[in-house]
C-alpha positions in Angstrom: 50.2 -1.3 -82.2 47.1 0.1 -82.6 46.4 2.9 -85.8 46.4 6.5 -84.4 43.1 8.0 -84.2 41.5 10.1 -86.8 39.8 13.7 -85.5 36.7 14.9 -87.8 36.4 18.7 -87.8 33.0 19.6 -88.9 31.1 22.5 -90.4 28.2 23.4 -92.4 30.0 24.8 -95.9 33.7 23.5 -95.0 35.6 26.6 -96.4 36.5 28.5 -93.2 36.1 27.5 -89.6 36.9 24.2 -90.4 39.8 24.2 -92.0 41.5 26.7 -90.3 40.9 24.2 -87.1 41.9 21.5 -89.2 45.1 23.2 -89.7 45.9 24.2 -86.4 45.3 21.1 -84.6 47.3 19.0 -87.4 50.1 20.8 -85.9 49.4 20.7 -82.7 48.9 17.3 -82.8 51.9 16.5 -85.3 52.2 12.8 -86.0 49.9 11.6 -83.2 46.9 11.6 -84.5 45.1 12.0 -88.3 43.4 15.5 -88.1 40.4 16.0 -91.6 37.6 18.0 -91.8 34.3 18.4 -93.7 31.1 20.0 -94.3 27.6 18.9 -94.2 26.8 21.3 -97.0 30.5 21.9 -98.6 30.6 25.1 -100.4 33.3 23.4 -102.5 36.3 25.7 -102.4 38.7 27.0 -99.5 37.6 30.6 -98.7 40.4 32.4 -100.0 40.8 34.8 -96.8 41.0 31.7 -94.7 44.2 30.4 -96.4 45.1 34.2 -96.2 44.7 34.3 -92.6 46.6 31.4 -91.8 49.0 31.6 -93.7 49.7 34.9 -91.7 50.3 32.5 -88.3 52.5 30.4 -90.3 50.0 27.8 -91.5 50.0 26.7 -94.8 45.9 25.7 -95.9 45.7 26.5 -99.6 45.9 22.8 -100.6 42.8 21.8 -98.8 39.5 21.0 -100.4 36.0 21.3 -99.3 34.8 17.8 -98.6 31.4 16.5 -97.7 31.2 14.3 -93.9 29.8 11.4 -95.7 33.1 10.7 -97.2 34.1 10.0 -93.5 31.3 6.9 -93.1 33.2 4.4 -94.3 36.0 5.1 -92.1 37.0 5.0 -88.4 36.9 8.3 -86.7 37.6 8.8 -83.1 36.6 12.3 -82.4 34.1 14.7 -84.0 34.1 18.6 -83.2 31.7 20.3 -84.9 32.8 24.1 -84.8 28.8 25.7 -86.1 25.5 25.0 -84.7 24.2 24.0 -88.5 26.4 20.7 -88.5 26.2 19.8 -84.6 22.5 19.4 -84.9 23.2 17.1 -88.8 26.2 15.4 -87.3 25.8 11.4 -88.0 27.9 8.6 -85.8 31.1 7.3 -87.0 32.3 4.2 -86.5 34.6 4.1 -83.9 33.6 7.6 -82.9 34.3 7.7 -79.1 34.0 11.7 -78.4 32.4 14.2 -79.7 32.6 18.3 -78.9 31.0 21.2 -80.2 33.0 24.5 -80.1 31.0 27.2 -82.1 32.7 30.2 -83.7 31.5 32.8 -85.7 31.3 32.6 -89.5 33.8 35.2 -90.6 32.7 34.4 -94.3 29.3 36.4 -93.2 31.5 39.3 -92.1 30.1 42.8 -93.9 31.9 46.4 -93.9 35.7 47.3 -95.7 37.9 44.4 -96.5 40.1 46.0 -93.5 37.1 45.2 -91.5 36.3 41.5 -93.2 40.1 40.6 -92.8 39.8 41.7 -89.2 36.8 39.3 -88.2 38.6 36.4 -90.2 41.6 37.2 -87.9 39.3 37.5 -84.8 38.0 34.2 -85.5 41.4 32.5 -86.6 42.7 33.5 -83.0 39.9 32.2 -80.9 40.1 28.7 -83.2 43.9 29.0 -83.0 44.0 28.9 -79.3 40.8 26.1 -78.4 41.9 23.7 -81.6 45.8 24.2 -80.0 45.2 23.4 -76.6 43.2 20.2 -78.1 46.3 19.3 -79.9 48.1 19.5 -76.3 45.9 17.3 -74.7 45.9 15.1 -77.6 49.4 14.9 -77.6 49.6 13.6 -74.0 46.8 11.0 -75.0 43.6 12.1 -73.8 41.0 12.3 -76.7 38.3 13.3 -74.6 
């Protein structure tokens, strides 16, 4: 039996985009596949409105760290999805890497005005990750990586 793949989800600072993808696709994907993600420039801490966010659609982040993508070299990874334009143009090959996607988002940690409005665009941009990074996890689940 072979080992189930391993999904990369990359960003520049690893504190919002990617983790909240990280955390939606490990549950769409539940035990099929190994879901991590990193940062090309990790900021080195969870943005506290992302675990917020999340945890408001039922997904518990605040346990994640802020890890750099050269922790992933030594490893096989399958898939890569970068998720900003900063760490799809730094993105190196992985061994075993068979696919790779770029979805971009908005950085909701560059969001200005009240912190009604900030919470908003962290929401915003939890929903649109929420629905690509689930209907991944769908396809992944039926066995299509790419």
């Amino acid at each position: 039996m072979s080992p189930k793949p391993a999904i990369l989800v990359l960003c520049t600072g690893n504190s919002c985009r990617s983790h909240m993808a990280e955390g939606f696709l490990r549950v769409a994907v539940g035990d099929v596949a190994d879901v991590f993600s990193a940062g090309s420039k990790p900021a080195g801490y969870v943005h506290p409105l992302s675990i917020k966010v999340m945890a408001e659609a039922g997904v518990d982040i605040s346990a994640h760290t802020s890890k750099h993508m050269n922790d992933f070299l030594p490893r096989r990874i399958d898939v890569v999805i970068t998720v900003c334009g900063n760490a799809d143009q730094v993105c190196p090959m992985y061994p075993g890497q068979v696919a790779r996607f770029h979805w971009g988002f908005d950085d909701p940690a560059h969001a200005q005005g009240t912190e009604e409005q900030v919470l908003n665009e962290f929401r915003r941009v939890r929903d649109e990750i929420k629905t690509k990074f689930t209907a991944y996890g769908i396809q992944v689940r039926s066995g299509k990586l790419g």
